[in-house]
PyMOL CGO cylinders between C-alpha atoms (Angstrom):
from pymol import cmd
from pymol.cgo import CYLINDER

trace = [
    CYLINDER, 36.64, -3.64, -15.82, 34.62, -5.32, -18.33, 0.3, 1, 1, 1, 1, 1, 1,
    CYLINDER, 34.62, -5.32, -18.33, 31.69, -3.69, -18.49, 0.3, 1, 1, 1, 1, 1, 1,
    CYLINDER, 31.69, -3.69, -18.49, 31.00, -0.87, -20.93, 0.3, 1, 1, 1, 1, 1, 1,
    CYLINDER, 31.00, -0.87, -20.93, 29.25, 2.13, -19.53, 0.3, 1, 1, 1, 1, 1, 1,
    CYLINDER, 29.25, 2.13, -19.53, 27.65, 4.83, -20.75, 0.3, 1, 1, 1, 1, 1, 1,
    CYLINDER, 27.65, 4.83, -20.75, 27.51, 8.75, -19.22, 0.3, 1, 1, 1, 1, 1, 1,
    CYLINDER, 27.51, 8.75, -19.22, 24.44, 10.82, -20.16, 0.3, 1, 1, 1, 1, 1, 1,
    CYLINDER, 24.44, 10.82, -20.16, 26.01, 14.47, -20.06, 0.3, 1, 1, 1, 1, 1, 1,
    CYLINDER, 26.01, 14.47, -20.06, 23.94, 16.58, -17.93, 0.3, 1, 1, 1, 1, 1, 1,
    CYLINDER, 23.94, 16.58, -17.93, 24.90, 19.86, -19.12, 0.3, 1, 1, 1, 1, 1, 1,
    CYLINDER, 24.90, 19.86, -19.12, 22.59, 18.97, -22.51, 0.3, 1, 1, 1, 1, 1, 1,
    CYLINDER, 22.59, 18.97, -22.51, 19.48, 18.48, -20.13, 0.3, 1, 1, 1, 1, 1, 1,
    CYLINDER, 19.48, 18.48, -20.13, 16.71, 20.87, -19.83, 0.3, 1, 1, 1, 1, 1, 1,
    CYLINDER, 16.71, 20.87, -19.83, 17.91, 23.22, -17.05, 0.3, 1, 1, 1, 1, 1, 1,
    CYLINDER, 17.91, 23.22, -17.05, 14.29, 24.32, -16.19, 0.3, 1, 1, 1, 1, 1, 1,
    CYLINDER, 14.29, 24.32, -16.19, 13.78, 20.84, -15.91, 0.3, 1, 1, 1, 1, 1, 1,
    CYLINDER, 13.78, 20.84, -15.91, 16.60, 19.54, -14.14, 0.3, 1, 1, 1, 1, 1, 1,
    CYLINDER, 16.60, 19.54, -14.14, 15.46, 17.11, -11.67, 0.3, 1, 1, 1, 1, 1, 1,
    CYLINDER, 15.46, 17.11, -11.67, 13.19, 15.42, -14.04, 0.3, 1, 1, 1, 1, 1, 1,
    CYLINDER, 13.19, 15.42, -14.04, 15.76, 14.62, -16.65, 0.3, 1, 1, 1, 1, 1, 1,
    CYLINDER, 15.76, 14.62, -16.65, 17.93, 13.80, -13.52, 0.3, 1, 1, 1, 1, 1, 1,
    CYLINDER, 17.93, 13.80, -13.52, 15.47, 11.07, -12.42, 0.3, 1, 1, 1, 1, 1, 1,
    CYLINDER, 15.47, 11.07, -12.42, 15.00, 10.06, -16.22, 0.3, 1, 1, 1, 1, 1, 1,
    CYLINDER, 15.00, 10.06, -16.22, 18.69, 9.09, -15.93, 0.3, 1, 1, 1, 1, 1, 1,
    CYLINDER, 18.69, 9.09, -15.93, 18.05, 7.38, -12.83, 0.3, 1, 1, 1, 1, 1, 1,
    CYLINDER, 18.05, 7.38, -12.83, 15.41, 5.39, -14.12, 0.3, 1, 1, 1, 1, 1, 1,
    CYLINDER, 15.41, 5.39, -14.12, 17.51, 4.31, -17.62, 0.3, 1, 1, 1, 1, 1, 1,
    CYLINDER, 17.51, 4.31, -17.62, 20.30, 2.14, -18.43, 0.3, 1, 1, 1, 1, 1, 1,
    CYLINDER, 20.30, 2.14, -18.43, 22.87, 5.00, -17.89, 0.3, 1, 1, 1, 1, 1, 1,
    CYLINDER, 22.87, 5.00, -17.89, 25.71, 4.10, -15.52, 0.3, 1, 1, 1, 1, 1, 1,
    CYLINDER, 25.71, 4.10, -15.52, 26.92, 7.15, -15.04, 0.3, 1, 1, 1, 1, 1, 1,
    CYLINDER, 26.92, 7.15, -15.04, 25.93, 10.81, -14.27, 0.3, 1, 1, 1, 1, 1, 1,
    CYLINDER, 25.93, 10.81, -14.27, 28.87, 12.86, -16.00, 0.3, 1, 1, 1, 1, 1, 1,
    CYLINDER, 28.87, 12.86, -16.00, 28.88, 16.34, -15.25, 0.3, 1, 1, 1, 1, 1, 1,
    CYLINDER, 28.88, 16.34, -15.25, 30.62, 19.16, -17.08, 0.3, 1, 1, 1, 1, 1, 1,
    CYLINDER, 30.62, 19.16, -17.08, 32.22, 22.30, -14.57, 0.3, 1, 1, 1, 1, 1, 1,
    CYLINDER, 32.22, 22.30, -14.57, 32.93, 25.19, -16.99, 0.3, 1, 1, 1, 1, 1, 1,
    CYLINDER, 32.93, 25.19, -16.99, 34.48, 28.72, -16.17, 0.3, 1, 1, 1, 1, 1, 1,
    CYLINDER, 34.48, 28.72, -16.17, 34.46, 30.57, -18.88, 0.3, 1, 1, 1, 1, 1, 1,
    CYLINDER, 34.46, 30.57, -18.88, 37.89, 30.66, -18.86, 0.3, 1, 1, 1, 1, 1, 1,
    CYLINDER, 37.89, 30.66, -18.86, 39.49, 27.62, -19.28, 0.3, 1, 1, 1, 1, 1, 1,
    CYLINDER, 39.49, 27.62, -19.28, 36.50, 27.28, -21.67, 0.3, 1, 1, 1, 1, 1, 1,
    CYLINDER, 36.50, 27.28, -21.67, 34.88, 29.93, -23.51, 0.3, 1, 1, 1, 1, 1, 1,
    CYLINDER, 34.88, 29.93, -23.51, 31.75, 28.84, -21.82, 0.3, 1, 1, 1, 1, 1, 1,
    CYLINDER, 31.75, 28.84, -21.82, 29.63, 28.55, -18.42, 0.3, 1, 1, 1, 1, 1, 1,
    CYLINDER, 29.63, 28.55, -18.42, 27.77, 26.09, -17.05, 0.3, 1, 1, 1, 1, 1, 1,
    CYLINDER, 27.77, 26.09, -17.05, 27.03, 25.31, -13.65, 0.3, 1, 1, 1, 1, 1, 1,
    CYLINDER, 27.03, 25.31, -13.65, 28.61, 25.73, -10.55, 0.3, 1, 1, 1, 1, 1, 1,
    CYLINDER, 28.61, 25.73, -10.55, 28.44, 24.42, -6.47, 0.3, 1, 1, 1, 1, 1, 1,
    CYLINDER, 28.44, 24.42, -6.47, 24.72, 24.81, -5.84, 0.3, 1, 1, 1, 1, 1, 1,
    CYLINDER, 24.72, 24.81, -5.84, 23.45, 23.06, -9.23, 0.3, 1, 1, 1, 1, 1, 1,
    CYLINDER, 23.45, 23.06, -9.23, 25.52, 20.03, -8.58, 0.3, 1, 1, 1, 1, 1, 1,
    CYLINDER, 25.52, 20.03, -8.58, 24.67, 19.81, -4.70, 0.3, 1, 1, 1, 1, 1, 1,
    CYLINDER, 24.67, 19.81, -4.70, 21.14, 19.66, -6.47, 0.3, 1, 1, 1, 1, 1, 1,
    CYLINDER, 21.14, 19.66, -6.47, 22.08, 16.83, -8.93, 0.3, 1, 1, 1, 1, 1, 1,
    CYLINDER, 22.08, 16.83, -8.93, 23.79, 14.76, -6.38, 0.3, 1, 1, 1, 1, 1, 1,
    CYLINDER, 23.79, 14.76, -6.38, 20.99, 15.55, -4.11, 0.3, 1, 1, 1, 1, 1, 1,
    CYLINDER, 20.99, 15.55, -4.11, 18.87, 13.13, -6.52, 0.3, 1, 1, 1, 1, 1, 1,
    CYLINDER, 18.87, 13.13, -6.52, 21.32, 11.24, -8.87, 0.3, 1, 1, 1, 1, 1, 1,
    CYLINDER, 21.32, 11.24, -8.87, 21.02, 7.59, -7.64, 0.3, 1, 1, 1, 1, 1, 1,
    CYLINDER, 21.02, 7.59, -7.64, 24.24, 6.36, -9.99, 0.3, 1, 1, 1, 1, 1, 1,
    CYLINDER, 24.24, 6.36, -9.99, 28.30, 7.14, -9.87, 0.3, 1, 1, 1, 1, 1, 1,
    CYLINDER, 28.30, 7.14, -9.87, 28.72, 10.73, -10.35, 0.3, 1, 1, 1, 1, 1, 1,
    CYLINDER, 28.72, 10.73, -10.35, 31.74, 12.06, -12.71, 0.3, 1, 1, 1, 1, 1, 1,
    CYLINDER, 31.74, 12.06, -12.71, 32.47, 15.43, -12.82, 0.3, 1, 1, 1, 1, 1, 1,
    CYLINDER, 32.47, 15.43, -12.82, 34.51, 16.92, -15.23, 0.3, 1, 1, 1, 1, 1, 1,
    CYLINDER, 34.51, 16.92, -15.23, 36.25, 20.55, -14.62, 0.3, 1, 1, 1, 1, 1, 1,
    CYLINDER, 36.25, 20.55, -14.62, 37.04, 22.42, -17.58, 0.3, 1, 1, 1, 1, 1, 1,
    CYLINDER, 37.04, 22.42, -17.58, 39.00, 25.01, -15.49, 0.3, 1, 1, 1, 1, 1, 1,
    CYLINDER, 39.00, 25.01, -15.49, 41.85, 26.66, -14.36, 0.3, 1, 1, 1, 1, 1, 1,
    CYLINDER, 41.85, 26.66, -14.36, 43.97, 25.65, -11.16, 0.3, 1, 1, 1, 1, 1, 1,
    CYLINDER, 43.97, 25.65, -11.16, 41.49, 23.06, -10.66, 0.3, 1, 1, 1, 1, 1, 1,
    CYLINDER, 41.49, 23.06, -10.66, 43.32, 22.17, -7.41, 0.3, 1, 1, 1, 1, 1, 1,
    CYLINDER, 43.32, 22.17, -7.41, 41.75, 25.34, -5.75, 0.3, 1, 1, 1, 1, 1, 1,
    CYLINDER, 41.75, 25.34, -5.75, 38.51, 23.01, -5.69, 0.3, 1, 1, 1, 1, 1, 1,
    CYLINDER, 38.51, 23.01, -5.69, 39.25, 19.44, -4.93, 0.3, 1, 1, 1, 1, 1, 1,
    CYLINDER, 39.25, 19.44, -4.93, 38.05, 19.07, -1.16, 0.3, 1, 1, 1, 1, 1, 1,
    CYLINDER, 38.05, 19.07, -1.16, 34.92, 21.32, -2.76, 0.3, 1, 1, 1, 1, 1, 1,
    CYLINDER, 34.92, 21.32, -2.76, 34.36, 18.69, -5.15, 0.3, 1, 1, 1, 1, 1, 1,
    CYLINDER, 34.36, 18.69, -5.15, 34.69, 16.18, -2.66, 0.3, 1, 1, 1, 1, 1, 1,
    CYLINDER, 34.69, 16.18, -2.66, 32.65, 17.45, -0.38, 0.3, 1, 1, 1, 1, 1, 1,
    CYLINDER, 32.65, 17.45, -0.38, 29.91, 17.93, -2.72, 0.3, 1, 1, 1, 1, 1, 1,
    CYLINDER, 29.91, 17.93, -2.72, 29.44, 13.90, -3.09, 0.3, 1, 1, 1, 1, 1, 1,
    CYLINDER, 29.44, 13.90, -3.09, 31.48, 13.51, -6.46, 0.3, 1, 1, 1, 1, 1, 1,
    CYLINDER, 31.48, 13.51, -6.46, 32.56, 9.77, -7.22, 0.3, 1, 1, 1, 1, 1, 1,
    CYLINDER, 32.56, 9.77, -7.22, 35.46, 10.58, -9.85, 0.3, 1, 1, 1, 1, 1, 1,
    CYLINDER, 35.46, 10.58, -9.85, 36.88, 13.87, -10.70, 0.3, 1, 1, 1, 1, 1, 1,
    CYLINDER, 36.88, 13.87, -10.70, 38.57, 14.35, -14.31, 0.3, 1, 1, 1, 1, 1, 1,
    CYLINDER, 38.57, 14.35, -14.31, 41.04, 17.47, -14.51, 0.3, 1, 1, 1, 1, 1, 1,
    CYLINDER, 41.04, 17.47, -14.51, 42.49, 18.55, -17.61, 0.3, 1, 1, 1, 1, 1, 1,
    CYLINDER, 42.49, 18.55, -17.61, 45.88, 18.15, -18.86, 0.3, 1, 1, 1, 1, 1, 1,
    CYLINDER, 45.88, 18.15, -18.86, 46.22, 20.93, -19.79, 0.3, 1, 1, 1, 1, 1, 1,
    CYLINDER, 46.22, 20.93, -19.79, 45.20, 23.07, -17.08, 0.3, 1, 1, 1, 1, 1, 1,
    CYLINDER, 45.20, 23.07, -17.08, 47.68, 21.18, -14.17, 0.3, 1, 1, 1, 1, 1, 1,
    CYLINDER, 47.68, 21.18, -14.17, 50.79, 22.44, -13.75, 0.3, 1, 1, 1, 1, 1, 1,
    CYLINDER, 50.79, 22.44, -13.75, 51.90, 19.57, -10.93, 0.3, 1, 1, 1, 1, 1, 1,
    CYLINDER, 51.90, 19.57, -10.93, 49.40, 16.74, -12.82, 0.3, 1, 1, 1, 1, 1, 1,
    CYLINDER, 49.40, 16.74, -12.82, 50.99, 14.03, -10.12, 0.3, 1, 1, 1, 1, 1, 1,
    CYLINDER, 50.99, 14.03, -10.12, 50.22, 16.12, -6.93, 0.3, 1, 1, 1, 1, 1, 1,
    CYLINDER, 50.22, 16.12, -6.93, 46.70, 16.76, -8.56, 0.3, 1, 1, 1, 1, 1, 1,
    CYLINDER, 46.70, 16.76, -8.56, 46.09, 13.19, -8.94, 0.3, 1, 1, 1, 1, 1, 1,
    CYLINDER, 46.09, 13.19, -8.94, 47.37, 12.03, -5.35, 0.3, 1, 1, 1, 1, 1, 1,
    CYLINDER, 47.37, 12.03, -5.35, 45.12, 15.07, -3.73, 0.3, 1, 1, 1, 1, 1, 1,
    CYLINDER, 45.12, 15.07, -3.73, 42.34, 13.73, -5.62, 0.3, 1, 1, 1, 1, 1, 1,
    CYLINDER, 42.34, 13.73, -5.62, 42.78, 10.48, -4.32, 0.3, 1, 1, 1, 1, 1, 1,
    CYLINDER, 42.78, 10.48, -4.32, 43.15, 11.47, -0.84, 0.3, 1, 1, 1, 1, 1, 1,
    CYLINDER, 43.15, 11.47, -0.84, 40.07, 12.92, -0.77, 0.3, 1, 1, 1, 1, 1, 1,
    CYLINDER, 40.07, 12.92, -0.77, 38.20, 9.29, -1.67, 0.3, 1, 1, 1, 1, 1, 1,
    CYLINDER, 38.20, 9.29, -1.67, 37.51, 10.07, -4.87, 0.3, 1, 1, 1, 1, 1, 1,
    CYLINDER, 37.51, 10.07, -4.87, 38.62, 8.50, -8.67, 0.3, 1, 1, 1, 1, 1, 1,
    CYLINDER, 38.62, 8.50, -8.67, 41.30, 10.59, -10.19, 0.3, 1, 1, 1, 1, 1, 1,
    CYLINDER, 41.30, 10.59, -10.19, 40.64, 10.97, -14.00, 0.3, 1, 1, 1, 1, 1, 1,
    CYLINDER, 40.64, 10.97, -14.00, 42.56, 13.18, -16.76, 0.3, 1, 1, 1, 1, 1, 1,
    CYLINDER, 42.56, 13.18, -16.76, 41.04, 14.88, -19.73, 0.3, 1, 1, 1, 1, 1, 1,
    CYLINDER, 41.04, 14.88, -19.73, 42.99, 15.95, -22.90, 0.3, 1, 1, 1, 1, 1, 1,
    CYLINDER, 42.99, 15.95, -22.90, 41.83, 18.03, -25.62, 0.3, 1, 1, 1, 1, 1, 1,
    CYLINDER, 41.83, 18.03, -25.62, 41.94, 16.96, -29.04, 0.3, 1, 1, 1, 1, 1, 1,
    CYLINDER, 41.94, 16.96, -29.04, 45.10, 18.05, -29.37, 0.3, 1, 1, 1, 1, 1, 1,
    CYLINDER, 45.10, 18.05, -29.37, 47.17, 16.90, -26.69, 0.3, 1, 1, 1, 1, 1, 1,
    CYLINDER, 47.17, 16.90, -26.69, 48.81, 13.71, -27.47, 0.3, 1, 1, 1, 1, 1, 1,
    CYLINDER, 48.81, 13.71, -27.47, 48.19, 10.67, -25.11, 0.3, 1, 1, 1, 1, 1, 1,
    CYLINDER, 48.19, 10.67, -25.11, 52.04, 9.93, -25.03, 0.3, 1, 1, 1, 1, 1, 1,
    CYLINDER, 52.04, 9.93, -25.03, 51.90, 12.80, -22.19, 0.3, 1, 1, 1, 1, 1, 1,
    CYLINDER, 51.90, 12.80, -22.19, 50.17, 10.47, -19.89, 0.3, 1, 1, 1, 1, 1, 1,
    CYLINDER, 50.17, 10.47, -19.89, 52.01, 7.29, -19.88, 0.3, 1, 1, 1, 1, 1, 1,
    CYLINDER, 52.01, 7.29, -19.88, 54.61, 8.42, -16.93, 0.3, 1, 1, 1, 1, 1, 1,
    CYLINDER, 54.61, 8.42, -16.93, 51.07, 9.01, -14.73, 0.3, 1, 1, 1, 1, 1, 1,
    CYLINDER, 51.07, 9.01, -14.73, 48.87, 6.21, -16.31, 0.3, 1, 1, 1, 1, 1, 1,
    CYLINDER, 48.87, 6.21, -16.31, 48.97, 4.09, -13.02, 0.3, 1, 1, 1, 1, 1, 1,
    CYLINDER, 48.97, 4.09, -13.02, 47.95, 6.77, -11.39, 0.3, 1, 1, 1, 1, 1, 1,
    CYLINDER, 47.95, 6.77, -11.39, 44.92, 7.72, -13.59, 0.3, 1, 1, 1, 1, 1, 1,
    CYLINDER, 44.92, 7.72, -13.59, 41.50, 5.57, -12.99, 0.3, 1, 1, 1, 1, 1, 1,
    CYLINDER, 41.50, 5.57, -12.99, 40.20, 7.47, -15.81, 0.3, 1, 1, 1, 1, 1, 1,
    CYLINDER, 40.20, 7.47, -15.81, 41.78, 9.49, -19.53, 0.3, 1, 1, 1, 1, 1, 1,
    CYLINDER, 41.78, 9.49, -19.53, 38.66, 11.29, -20.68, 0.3, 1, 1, 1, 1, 1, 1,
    CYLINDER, 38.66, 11.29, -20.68, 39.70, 11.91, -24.38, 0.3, 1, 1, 1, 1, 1, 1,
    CYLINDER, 39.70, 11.91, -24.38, 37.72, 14.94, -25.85, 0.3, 1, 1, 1, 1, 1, 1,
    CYLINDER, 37.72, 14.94, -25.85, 36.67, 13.89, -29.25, 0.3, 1, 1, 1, 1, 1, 1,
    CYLINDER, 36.67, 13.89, -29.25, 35.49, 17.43, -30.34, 0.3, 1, 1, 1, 1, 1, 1,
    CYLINDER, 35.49, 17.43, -30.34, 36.72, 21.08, -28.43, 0.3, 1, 1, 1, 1, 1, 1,
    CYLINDER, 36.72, 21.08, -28.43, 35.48, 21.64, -25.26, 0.3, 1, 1, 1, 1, 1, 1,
    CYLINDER, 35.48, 21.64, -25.26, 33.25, 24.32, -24.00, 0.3, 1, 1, 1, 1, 1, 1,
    CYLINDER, 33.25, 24.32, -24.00, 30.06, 23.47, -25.89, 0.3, 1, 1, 1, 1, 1, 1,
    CYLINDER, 30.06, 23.47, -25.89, 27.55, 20.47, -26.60, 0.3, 1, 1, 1, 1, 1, 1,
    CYLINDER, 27.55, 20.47, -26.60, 26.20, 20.00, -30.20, 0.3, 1, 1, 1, 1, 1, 1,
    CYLINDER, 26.20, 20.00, -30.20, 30.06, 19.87, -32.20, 0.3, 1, 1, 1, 1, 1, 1,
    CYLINDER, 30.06, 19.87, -32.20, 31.07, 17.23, -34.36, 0.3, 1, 1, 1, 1, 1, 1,
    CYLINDER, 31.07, 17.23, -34.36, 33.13, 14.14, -33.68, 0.3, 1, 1, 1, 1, 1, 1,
    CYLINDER, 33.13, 14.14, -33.68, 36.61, 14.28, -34.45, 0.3, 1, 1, 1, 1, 1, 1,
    CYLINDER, 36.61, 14.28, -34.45, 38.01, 11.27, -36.31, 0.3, 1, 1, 1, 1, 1, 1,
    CYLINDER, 38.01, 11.27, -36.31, 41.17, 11.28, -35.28, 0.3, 1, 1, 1, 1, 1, 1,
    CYLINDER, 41.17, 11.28, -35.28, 39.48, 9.95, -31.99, 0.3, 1, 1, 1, 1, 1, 1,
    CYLINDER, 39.48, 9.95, -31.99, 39.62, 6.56, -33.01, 0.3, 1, 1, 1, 1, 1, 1,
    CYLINDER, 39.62, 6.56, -33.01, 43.34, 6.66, -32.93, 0.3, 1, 1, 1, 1, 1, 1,
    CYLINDER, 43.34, 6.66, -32.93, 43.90, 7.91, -29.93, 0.3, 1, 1, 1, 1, 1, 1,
    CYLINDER, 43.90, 7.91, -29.93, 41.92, 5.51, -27.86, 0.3, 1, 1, 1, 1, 1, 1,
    CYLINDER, 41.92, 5.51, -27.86, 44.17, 3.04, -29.80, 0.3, 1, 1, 1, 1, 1, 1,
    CYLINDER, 44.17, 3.04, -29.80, 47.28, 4.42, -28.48, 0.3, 1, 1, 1, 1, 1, 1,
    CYLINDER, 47.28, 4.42, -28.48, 46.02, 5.26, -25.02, 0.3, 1, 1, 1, 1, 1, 1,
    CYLINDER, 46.02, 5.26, -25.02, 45.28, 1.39, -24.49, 0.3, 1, 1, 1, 1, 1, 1,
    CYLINDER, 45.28, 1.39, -24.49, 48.62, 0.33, -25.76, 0.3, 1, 1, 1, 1, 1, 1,
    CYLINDER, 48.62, 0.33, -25.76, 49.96, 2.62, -23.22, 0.3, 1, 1, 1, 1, 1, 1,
    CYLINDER, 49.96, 2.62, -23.22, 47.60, 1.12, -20.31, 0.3, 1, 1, 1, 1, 1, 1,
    CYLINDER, 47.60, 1.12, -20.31, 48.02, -2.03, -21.59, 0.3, 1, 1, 1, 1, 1, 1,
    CYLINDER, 48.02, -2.03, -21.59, 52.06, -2.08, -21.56, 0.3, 1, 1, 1, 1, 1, 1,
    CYLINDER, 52.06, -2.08, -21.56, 52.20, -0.50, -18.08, 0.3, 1, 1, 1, 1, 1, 1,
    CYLINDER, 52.20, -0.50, -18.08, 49.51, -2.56, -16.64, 0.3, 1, 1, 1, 1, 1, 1,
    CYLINDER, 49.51, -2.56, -16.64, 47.16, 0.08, -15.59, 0.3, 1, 1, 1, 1, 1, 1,
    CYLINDER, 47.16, 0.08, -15.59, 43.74, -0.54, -14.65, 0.3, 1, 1, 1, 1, 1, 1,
    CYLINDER, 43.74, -0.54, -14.65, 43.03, 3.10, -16.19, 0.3, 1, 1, 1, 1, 1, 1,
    CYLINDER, 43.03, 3.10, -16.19, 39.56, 3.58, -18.06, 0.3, 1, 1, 1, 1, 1, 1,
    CYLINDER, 39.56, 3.58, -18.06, 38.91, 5.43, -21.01, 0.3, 1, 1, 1, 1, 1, 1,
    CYLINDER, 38.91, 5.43, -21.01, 36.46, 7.51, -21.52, 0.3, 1, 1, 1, 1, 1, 1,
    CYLINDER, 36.46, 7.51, -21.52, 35.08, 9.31, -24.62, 0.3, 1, 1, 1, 1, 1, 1,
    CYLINDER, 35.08, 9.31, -24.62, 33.42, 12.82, -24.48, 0.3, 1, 1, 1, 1, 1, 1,
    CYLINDER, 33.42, 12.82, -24.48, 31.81, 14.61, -27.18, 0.3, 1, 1, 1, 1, 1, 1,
    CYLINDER, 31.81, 14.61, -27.18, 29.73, 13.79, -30.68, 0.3, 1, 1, 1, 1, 1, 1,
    CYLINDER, 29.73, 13.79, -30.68, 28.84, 10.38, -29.23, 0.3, 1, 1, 1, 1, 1, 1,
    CYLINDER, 28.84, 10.38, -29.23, 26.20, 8.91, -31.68, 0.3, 1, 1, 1, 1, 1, 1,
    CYLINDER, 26.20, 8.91, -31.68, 24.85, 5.37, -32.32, 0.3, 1, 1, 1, 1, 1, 1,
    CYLINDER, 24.85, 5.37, -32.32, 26.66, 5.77, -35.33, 0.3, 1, 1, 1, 1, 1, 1,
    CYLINDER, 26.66, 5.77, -35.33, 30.12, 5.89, -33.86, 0.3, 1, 1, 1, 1, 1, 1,
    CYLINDER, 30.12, 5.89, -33.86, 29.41, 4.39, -30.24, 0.3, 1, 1, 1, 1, 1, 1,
    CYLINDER, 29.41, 4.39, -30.24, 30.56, 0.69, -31.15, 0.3, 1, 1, 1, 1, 1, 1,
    CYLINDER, 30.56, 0.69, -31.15, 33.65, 1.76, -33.70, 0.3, 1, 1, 1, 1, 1, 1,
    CYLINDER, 33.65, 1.76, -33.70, 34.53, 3.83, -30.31, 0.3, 1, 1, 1, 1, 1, 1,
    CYLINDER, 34.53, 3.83, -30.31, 33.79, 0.81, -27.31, 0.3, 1, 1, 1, 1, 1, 1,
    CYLINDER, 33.79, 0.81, -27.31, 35.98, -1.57, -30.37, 0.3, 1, 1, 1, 1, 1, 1,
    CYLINDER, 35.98, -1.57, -30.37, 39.26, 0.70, -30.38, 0.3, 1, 1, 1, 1, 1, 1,
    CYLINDER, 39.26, 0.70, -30.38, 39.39, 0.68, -26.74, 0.3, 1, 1, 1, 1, 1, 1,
    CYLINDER, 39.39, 0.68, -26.74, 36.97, 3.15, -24.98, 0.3, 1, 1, 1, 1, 1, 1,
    CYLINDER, 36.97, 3.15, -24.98, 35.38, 1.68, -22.02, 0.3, 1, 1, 1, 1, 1, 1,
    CYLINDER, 35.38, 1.68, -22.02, 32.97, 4.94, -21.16, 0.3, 1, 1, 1, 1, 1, 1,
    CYLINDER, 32.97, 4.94, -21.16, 30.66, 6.79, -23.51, 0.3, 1, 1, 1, 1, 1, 1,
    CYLINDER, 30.66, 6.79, -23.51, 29.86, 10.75, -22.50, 0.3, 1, 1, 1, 1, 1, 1,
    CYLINDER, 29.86, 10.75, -22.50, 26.45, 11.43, -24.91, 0.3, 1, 1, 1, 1, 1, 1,
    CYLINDER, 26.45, 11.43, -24.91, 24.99, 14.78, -24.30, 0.3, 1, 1, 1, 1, 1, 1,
    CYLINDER, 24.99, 14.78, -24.30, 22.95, 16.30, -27.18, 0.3, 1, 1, 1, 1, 1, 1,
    CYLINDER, 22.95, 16.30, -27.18, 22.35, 12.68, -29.22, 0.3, 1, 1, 1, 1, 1, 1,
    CYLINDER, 22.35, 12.68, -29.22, 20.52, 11.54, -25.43, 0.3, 1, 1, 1, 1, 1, 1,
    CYLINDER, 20.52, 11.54, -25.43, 18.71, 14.80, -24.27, 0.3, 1, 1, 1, 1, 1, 1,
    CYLINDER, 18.71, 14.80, -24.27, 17.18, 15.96, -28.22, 0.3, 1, 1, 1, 1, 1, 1,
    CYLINDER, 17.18, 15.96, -28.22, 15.81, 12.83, -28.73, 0.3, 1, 1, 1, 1, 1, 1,
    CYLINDER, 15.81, 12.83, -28.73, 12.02, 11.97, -28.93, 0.3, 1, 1, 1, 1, 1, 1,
    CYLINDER, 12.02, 11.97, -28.93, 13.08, 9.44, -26.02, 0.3, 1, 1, 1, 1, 1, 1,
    CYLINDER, 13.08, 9.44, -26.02, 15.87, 9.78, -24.27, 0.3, 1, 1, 1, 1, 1, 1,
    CYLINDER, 15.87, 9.78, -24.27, 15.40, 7.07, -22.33, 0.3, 1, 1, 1, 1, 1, 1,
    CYLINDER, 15.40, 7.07, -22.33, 15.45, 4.48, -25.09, 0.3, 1, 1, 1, 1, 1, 1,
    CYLINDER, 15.45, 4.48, -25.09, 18.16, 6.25, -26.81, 0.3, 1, 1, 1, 1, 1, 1,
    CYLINDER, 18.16, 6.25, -26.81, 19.77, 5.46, -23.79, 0.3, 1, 1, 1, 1, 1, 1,
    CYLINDER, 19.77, 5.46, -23.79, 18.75, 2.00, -24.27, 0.3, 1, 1, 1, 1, 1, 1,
    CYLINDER, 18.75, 2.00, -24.27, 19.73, 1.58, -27.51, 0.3, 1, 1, 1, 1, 1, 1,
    CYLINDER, 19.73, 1.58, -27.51, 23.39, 3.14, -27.26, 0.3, 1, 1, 1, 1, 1, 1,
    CYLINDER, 23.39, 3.14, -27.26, 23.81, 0.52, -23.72, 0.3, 1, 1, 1, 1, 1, 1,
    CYLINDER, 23.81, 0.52, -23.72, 22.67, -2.23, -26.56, 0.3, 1, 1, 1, 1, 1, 1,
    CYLINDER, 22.67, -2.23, -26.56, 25.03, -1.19, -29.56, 0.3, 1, 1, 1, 1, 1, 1,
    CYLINDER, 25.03, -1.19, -29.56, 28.04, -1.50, -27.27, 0.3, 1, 1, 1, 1, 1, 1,
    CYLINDER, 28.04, -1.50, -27.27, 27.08, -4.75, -25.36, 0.3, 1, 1, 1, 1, 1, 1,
]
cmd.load_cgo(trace, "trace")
């Protein structure tokens, strides 16, 4: 639980070059493969759906997290599952039964995480904490790569670990969105355990050494 990851964001890749930047990933200091599921509904955007990530996992050699920004995410669990995911983060927002999401999650073998937009207060979590592995705390709006960090972040992964820390919980946080070299160690010193950089790793000269270098500033 020590260790400090980080979770190159695939949807900022180069789709027509997809398996390349997947084994670029494979070949870095990324510990994760953190992969964003958009609708267009629960999100004003699309990204990818079944057949891309059967792809990905088809040559991703590290822990793959998927993250569904979508409705009734439940409808796809065993889908999810089945398609090799390691963890799968649901948002808040979008579960009406959160604790039956979780357990179904789980029952399928997989890490139950819970993402909440920027403005969703992390109080809302601490009756299911012990039953989260991972809080993926949006620290700009979903639906699209490029935004700017929001500030407030900081904060919130403060009182998110209070809240793990006073129930005991074993949960991980996880940071998605404007993750920079400038903000990366501010972030891994309030609490955050998992870094999600998408645009600041893929529009880089080299994203494998930018890779390096954000595994180094939080070391």
């Amino acid at each position: 639980m020590d260790s400090k990851l980080i979770a190159p964001s695939v949807l900022a890749a180069d789709f027509a070059n997809l398996q390349r930047d997947v084994e670029m990933i494979n070949e870095s200091e990324a510990d994760w493969f953190h992969i964003d599921i958009m609708d267009g509904v629960f999100v004003p955007n699309i990204s990818f759906g079944m057949p891309v990530l059967r792809d990905i996992v088809k040559h991703a050699k590290k822990t793959i997290d998927v993250h569904l920004m979508i409705v009734d995410p439940d409808r796809y669990i065993k889908t999810f599952a089945d398609l090799g995911s390691d963890i799968l983060t649901v948002h808040y927002e979008a579960c009406t039964h959160l604790h039956r999401t979780l357990q179904a999650i789980k029952a399928e073998g997989m890490k139950a995480g819970v993402a909440i937009n920027p403005h969703t207060n992390v109080s809302l979590l601490e009756d299911t904490i012990k039953d989260i592995d991972l809080v993926c705390i949006m620290s700009v709006n979903p639906g699209f790569g490029g935004q700017s960090f929001i500030e407030n972040t900081y904060k919130k992964v403060k009182q998110l670990k209070e809240i793990i820390t006073k129930n005991n919980a074993a949960t991980r946080i996880e940071i998605d969105g404007g993750v920079t070299d400038k903000n990366a160690k501010k972030l891994i010193d309030a609490g955050a355990d998992v870094l999600v950089a998408g645009s600041f790793v893929f529009k880089s000269d080299d994203p494998k050494q930018t890779i390096r270098n954000l595994k180094n500033s939080i070391l």
